[in-house]
Backbone as a chain_set.jsonl record, in Angstrom:
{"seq": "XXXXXXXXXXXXXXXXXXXXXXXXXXXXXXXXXXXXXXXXXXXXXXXXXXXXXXXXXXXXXXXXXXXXXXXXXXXXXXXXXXXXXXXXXXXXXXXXXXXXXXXXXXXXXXXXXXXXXXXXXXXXXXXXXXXXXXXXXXXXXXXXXXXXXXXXXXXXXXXXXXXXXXXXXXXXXXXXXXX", "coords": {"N": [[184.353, 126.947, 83.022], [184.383, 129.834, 81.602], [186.151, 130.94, 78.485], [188.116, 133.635, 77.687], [189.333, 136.321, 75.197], [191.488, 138.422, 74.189], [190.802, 141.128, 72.312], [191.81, 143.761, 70.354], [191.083, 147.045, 68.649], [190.719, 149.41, 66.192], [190.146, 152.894, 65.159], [189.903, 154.996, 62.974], [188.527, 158.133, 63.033], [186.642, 160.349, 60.833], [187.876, 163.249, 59.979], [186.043, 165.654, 59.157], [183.914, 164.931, 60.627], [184.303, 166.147, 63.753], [183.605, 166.715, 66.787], [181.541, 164.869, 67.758], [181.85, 163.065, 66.353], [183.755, 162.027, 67.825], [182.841, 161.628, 70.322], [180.635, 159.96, 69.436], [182.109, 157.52, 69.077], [183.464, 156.738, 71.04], [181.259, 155.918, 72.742], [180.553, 153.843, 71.251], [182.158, 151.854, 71.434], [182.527, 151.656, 74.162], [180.16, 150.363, 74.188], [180.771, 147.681, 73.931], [181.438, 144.468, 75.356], [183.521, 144.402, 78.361], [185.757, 146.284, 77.996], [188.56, 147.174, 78.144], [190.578, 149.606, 77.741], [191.035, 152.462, 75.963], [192.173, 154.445, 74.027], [192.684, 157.769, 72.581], [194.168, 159.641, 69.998], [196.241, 162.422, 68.595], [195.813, 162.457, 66.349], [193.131, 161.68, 65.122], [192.426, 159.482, 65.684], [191.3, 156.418, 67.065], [191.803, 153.842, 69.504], [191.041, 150.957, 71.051], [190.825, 148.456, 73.927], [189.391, 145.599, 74.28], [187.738, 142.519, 75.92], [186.741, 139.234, 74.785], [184.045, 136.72, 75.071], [184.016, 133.189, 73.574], [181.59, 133.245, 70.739], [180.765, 135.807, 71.386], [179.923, 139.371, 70.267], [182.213, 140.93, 68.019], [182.469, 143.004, 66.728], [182.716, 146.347, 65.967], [180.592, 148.243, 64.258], [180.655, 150.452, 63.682], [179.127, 153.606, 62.609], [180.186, 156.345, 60.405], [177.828, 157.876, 58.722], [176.257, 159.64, 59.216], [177.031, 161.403, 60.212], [178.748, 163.271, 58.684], [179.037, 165.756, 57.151], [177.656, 166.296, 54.444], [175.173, 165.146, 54.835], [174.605, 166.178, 57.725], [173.617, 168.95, 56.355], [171.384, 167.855, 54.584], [169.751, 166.727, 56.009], [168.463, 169.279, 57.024], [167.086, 172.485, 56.126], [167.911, 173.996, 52.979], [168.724, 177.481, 51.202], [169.302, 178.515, 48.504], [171.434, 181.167, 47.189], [170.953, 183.391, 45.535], [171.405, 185.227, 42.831], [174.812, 184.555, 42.968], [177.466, 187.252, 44.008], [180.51, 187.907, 41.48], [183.008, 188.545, 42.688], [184.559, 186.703, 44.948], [184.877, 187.106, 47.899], [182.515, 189.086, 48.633], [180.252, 187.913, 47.405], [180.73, 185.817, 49.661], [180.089, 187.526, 51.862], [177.297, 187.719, 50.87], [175.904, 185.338, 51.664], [176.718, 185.522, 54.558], [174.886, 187.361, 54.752], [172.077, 186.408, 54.073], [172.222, 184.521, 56.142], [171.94, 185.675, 58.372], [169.727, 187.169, 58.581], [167.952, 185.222, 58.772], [168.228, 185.272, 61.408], [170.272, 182.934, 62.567], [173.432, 181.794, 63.615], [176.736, 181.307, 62.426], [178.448, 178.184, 61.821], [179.925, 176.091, 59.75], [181.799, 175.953, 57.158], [181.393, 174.165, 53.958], [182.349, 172.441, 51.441], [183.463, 170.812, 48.342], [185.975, 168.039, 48.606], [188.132, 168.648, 46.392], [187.32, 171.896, 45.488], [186.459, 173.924, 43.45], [186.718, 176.706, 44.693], [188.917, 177.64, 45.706], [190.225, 178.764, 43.867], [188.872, 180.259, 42.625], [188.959, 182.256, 44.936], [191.332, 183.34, 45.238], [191.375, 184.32, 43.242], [189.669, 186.821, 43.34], [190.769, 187.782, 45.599], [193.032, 187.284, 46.747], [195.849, 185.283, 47.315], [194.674, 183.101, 50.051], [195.712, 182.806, 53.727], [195.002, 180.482, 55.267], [194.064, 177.014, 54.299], [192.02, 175.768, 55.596], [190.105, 177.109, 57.366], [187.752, 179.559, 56.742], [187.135, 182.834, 56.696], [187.103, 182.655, 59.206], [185.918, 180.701, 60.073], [185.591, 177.113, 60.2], [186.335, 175.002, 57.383], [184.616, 172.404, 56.219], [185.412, 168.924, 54.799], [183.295, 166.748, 52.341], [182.629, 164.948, 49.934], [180.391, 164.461, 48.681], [179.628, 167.014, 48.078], [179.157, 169.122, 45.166], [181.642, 170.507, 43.177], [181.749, 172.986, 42.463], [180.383, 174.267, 44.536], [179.659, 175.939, 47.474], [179.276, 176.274, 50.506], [177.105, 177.136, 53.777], [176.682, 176.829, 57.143], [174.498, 177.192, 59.337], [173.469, 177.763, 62.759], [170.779, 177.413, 65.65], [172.215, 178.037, 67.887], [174.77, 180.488, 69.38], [178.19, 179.711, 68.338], [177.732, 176.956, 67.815], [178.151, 173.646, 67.114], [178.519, 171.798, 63.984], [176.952, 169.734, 63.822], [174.5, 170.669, 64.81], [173.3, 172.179, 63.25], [171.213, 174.076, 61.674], [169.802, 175.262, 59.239], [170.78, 175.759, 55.627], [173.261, 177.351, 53.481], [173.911, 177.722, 49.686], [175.982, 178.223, 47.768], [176.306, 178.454, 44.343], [179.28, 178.962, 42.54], [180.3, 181.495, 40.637], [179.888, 180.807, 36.545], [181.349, 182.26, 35.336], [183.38, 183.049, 37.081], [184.619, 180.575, 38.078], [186.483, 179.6, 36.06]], "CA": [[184.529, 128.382, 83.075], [184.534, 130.586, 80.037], [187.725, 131.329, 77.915], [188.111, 135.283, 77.376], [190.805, 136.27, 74.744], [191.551, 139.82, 74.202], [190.847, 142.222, 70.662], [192.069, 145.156, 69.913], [190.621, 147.43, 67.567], [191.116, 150.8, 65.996], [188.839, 153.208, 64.163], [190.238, 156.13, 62.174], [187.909, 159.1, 62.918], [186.803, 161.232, 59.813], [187.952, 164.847, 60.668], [184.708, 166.086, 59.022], [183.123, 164.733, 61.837], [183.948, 166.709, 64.373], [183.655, 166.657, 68.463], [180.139, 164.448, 67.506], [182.348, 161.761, 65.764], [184.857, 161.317, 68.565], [181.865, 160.754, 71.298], [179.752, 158.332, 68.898], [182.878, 156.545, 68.733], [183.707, 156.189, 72.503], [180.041, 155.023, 72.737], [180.167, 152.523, 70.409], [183.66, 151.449, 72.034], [181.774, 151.416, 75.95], [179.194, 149.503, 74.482], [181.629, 146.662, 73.943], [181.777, 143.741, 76.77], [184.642, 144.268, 79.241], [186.823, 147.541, 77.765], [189.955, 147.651, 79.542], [191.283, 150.474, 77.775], [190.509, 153.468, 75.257], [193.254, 155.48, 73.468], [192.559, 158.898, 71.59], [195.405, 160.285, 69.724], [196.09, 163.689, 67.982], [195.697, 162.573, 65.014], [192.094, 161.625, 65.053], [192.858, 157.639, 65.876], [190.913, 156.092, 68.76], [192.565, 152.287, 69.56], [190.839, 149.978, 72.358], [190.964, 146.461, 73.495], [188.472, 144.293, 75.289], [187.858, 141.093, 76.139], [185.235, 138.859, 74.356], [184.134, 134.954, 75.311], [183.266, 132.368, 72.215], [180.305, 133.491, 70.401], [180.162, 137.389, 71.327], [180.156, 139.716, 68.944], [183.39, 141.363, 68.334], [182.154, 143.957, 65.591], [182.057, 147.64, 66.63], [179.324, 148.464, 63.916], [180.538, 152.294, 63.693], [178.787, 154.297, 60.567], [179.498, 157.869, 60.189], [177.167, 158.247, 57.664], [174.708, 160.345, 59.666], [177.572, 162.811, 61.379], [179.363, 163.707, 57.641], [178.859, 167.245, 56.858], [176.224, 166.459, 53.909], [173.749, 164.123, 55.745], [173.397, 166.9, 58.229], [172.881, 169.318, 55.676], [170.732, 167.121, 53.703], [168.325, 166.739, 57.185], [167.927, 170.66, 57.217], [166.656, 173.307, 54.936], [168.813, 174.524, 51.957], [168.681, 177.741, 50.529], [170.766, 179.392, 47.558], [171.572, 182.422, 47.069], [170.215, 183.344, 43.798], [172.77, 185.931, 42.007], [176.336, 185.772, 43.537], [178.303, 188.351, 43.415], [181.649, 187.603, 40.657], [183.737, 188.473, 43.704], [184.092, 185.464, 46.137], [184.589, 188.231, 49.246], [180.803, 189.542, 48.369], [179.165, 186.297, 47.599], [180.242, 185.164, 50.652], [179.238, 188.326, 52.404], [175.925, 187.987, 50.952], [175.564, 184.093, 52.572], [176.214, 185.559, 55.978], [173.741, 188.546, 55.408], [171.108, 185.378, 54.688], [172.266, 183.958, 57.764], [171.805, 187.071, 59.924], [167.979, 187.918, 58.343], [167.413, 184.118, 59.319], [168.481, 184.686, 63.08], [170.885, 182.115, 63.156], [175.148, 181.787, 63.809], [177.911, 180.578, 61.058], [178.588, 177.021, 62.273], [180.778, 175.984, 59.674], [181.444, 176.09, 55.588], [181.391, 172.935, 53.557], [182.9, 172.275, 50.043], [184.188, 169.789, 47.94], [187.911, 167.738, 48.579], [188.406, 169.503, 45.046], [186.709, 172.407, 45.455], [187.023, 175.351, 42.649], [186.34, 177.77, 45.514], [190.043, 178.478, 46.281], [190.486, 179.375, 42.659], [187.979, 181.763, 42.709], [188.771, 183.104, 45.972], [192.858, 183.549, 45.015], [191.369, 185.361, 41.676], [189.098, 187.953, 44.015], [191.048, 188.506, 46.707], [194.773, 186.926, 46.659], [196.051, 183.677, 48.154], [194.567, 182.402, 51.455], [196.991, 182.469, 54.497], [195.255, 178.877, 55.7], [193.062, 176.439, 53.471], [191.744, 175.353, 56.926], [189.233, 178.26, 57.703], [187.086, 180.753, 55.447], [186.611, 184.296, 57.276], [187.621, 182.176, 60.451], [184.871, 179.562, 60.175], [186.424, 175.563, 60.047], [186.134, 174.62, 56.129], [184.812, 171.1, 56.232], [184.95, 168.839, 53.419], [182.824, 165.843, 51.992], [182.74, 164.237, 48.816], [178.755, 164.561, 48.037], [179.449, 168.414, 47.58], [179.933, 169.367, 44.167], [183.075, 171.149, 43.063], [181.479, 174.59, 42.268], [179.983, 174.941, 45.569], [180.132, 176.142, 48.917], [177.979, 176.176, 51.631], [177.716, 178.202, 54.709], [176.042, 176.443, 57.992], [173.83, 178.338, 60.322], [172.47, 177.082, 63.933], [170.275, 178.847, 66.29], [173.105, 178.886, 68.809], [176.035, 181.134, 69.328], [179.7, 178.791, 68.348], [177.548, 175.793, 67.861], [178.794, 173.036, 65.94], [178.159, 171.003, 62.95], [175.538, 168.527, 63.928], [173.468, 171.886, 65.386], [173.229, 172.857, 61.444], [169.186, 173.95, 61.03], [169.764, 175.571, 57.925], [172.337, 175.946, 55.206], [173.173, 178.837, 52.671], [174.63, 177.071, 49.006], [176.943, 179.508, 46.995], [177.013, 177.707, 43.345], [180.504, 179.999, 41.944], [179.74, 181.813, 39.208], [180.633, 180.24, 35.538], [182.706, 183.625, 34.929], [184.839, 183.026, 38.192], [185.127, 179.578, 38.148], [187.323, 179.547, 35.022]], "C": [[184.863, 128.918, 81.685], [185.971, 131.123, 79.581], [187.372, 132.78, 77.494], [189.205, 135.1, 76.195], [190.023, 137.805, 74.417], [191.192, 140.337, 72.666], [190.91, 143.116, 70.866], [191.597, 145.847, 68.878], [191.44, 148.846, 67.568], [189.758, 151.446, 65.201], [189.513, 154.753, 64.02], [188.67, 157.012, 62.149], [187.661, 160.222, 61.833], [187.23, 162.778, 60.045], [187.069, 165.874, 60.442], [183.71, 165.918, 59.894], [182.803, 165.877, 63.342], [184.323, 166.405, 65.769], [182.713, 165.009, 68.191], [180.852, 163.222, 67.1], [183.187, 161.471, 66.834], [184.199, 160.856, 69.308], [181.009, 160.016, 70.832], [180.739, 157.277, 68.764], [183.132, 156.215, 70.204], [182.606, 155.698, 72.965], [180.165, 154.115, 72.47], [181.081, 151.538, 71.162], [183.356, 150.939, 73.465], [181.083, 150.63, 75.63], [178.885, 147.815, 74.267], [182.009, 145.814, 75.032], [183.434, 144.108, 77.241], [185.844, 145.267, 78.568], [187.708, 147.387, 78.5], [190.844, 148.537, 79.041], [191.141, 151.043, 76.054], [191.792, 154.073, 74.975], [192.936, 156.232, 72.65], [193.791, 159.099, 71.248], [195.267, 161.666, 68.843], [195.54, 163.915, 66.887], [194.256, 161.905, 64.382], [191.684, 160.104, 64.826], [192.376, 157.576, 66.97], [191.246, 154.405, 68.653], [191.31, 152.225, 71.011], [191.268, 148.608, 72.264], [190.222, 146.273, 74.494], [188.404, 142.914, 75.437], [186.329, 140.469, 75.695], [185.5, 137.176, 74.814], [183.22, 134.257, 73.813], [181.805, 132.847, 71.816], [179.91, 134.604, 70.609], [180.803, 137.983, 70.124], [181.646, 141.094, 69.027], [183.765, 142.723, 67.22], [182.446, 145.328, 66.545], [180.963, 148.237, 66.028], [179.35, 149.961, 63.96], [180.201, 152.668, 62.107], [178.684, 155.8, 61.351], [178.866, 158.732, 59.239], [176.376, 159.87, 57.943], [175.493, 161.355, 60.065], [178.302, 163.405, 60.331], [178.234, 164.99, 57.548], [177.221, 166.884, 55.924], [175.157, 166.34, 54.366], [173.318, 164.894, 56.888], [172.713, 167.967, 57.252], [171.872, 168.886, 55.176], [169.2, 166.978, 54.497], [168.08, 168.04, 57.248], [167.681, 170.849, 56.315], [167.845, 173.928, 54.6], [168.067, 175.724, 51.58], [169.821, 178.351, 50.008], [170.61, 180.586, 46.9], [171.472, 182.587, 45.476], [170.829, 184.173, 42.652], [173.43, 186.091, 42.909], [177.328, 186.287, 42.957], [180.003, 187.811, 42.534], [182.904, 187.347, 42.025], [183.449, 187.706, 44.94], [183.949, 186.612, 47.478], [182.903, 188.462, 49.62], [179.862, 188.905, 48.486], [179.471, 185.913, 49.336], [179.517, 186.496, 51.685], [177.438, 188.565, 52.132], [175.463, 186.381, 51.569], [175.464, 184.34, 53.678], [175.066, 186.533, 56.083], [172.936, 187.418, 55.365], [171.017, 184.824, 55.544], [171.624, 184.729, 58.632], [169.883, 187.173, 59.483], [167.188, 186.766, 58.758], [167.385, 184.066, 60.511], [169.184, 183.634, 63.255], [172.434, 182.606, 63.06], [175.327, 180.582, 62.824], [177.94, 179.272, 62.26], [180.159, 176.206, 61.345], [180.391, 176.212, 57.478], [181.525, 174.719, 55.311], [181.566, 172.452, 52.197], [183.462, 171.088, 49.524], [185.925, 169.07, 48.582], [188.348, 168.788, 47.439], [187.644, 170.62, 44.832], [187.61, 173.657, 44.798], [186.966, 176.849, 43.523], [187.873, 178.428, 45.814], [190.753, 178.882, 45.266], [190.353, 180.617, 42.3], [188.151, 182.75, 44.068], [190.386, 183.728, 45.954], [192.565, 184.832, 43.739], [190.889, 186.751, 41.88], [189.971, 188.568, 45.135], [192.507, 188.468, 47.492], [194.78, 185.412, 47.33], [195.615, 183.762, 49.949], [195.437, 182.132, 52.413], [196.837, 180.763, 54.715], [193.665, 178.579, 54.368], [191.844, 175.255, 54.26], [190.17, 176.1, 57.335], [188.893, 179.227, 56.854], [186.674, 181.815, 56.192], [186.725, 183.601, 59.211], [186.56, 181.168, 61.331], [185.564, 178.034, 59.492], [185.642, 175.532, 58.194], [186.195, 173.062, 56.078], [184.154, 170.29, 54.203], [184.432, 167.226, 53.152], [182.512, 165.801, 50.594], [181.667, 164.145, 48.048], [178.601, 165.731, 47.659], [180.153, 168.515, 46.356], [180.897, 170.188, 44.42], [182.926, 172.108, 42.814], [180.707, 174.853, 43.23], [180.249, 175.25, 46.693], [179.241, 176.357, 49.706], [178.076, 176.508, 53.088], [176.352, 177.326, 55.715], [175.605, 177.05, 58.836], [172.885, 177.383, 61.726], [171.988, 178.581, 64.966], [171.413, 179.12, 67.662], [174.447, 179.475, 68.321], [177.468, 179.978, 69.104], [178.944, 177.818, 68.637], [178.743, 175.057, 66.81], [177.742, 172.106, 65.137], [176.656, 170.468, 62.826], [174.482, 169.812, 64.37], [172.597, 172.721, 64.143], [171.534, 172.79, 61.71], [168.806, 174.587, 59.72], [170.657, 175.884, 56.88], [172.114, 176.959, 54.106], [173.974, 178.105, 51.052], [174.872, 178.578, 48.243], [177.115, 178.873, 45.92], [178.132, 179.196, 42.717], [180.207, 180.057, 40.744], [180.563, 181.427, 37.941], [182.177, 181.112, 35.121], [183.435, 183.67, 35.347], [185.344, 181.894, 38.396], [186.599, 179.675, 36.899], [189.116, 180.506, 34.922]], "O": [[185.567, 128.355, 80.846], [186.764, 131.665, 80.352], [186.286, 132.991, 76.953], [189.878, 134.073, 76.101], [188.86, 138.21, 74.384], [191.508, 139.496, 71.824], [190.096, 143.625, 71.637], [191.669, 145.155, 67.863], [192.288, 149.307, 68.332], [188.752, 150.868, 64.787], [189.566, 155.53, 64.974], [187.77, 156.648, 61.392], [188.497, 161.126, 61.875], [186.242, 163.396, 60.443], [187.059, 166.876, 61.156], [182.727, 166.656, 59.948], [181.74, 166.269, 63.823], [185.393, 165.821, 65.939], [183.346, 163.993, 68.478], [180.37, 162.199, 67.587], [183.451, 160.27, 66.779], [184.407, 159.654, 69.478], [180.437, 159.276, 71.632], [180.365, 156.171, 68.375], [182.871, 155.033, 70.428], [182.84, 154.827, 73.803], [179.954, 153.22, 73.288], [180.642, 150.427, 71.46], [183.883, 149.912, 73.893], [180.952, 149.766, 76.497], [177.907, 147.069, 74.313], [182.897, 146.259, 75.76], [184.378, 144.053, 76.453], [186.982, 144.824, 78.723], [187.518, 147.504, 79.711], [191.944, 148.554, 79.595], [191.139, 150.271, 75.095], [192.531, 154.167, 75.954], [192.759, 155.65, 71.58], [194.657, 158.796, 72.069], [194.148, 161.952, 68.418], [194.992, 164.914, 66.42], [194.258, 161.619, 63.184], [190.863, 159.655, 64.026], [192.693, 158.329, 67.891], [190.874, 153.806, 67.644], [190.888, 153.152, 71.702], [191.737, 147.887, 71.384], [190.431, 146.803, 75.584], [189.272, 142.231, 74.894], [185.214, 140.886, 76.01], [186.56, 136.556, 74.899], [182.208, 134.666, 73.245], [180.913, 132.789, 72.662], [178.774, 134.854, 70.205], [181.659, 137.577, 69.339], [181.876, 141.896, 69.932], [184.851, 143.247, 66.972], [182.378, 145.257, 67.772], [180.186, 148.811, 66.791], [178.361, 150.651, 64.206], [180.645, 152.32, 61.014], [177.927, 156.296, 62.186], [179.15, 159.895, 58.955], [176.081, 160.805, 57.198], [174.875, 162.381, 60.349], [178.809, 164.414, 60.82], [177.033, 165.064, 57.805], [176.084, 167.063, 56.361], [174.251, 167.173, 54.383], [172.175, 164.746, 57.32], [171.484, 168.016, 57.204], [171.022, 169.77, 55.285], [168.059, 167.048, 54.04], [166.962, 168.077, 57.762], [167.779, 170.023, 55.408], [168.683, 174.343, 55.4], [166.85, 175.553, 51.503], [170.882, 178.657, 50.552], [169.692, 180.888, 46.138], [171.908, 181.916, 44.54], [170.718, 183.724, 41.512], [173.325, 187.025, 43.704], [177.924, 186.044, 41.907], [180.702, 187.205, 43.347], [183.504, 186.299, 42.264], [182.526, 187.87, 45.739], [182.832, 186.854, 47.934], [182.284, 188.089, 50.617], [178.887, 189.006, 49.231], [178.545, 185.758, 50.133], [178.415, 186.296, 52.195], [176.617, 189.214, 52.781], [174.321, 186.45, 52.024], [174.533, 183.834, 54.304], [174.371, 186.648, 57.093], [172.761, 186.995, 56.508], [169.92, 184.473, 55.979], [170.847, 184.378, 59.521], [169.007, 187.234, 60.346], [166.01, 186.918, 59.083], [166.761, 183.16, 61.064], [168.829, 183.074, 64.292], [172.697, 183.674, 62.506], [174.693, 179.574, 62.513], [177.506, 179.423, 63.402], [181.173, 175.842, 61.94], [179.381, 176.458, 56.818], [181.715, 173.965, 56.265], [180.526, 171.911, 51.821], [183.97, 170.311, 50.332], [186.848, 169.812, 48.918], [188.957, 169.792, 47.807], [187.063, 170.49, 43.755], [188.671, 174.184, 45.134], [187.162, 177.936, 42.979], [187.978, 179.615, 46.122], [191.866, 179.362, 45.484], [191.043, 181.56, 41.911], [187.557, 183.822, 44.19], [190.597, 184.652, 46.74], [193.228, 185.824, 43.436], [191.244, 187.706, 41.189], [189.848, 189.737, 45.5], [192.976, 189.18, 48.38], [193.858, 184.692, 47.712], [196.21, 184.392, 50.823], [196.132, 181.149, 52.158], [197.721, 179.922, 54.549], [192.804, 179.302, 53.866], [191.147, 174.358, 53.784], [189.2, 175.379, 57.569], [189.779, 179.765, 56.191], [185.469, 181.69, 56.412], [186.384, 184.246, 60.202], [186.404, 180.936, 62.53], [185.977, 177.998, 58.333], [184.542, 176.024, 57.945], [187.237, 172.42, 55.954], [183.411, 170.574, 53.263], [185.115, 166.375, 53.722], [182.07, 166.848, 50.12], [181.766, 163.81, 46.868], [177.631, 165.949, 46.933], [181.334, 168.195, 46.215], [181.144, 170.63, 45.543], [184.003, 172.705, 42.799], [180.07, 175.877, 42.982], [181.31, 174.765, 47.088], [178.182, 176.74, 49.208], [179.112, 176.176, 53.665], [175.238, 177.171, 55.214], [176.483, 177.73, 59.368], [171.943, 176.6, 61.601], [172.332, 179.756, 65.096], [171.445, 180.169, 68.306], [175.078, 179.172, 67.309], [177.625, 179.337, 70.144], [179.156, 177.424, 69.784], [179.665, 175.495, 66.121], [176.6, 171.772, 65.453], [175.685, 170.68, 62.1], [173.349, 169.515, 63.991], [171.664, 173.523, 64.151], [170.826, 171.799, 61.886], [167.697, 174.468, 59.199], [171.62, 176.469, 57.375], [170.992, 177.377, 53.82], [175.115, 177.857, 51.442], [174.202, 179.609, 48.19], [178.234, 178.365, 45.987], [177.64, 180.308, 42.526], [179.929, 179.174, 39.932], [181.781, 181.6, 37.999], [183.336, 180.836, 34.812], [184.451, 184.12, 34.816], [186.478, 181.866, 38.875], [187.728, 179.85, 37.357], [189.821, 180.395, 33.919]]}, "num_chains": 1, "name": "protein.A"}
């Protein structure tokens, strides 16, 4: 008769991810022999443990390459707004008018970890209550976006999310406001 022994794992969820990253991860996690138990936590931590016999594979094999903010951008169409306005307020008001003449809904923004955007947006318009949300759209951030840009996500539905991205809007900040 076969010997079982138990593993536990964990897998730290990127928070750039999303809804999309917590259910590719409970997938990957189900599609593990004999689960006997799943834990989400607040803090964007999912724990299990299963049971494996000699010779199965005991990997989970999770990549969120494909659900990071860029890589969906990167699968849609880009365009950039071609003079923006000095004042961050404006510029971004002219990203959602491209949104709106496209027919699609804000989805989300997308900027550097280090992004000069809250420089320029403290210099136009005062300090930011949260560094969380931009006009009350989630501000997600990945590491492939340069540091003078910003980028405004558009899907054809109403309060989609992320992964729904079919086209994106790039804001490079002008040399004059960056500084």
């Amino acid at each position: 008769m076969a010997e079982y022994e138990e593993v536990k794992g964990e897998v730290e969820v990127p928070k750039s991810t999303g809804i999309a990253g917590f259910l590719e991860t409970i997938k990957a996690v189900l599609r593990l022999p004999r689960v006997q138990d799943v834990h989400i936590d607040s803090k964007g931590k999912v724990s299990y443990r299963h049971f494996v016999r000699e010779g199965e594979s005991r990997a989970l094999g999770m990549s969120f390459d494909s659900l990071m903010p860029y890589a969906i951008i990167r699968n849609g169409t880009v365009s950039e707004l071609p003079s923006p306005d000095p004042n961050a307020a404006i510029a971004i008001a002219q990203l959602f008018n491209m949104l709106a003449q496209d027919h699609l809904h804000p989805t989300a923004f997308v900027a550097s970890p280090a992004t000069m955007f809250w420089d320029w947006y403290a210099r136009s318009i005062g300090t930011p209550a949260s560094r969380l949300e931009v006009f009350g759209l989630p501000l997600l951030h990945d590491r492939m976006v340069e540091d003078h840009v910003l980028i405004l996500c558009g899907a054809y539905a109403r309060a989609g999310e992320m992964v729904d991205t079919q086209k994106s809007y790039k804001l490079v900040i002008p040399p004059k406001a960056a500084t």
